[in-house]
N, C-alpha and C positions, 0 to 999 in steps of 0.2 A: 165548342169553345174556340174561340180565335188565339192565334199565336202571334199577334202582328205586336207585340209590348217586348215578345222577347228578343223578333228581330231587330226592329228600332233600340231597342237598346244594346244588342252588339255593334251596330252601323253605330250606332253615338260613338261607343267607346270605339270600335277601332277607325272611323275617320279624323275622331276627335272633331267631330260637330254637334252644333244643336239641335237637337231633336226637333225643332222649328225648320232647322234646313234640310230633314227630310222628308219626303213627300213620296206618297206609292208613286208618284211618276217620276222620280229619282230617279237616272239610269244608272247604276254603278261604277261603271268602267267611267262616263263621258260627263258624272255631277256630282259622286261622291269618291273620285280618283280611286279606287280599288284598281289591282292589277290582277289578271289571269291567275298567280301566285297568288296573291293575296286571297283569294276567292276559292282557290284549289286546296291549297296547302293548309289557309287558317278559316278562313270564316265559314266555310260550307262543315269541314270535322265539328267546329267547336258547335257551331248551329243545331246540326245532328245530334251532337251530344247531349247536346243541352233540352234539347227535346224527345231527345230516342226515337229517332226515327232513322231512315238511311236510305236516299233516294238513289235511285239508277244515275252515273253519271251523263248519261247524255242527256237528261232533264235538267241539268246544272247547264247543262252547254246552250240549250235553249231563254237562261233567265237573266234579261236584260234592265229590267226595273224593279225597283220594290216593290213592286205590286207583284210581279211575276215569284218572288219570291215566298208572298203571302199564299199567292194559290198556289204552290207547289208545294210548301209544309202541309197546308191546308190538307190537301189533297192526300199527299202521302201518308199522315195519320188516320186520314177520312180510311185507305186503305190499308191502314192496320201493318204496314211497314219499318216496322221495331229494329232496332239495330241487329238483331240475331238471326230476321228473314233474308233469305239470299237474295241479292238484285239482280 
């Protein structure tokens, strides 16, 4: 099961864009203005949470586009990394 309806719709509501103007080649920081902050502090918790999962933060530091995004939930549920396993 893909995650990419819950991303795009936290990127909707917290750029307040159309879901039209995002695109897995979206970079966050350079086409939907997110800031370091913004990424660190709100969108990557609420993401997690919202899926239960809880990635390693240096995989946050590597994810430049929506799409990088997609594989990295992907991925880290693919590996069964539940908010209560240690990173």
């Amino acid at each position: 099961m893909r995650h990419d309806s819950v991303v795009l719709d936290l990127l909707e509501q917290w750029g307040d864009l159309p879901r039209q103007a995002i695109t897995p080649e979206s970079r966050l920081v350079a086409d939907l203005k997110m800031d370091g902050d913004d990424l660190t502090f709100s969108f990557v918790p609420v993401l997690q949470k919202r899926l239960g999962f809880k990635a390693p933060r240096k995989e946050w530091g590597q994810v430049v586009t929506v799409q990088d995004v997609f594989v990295l939930v992907e991925r880290n549920l693919a590996l069964g990394k539940r908010q209560t396993d240690s990173v």
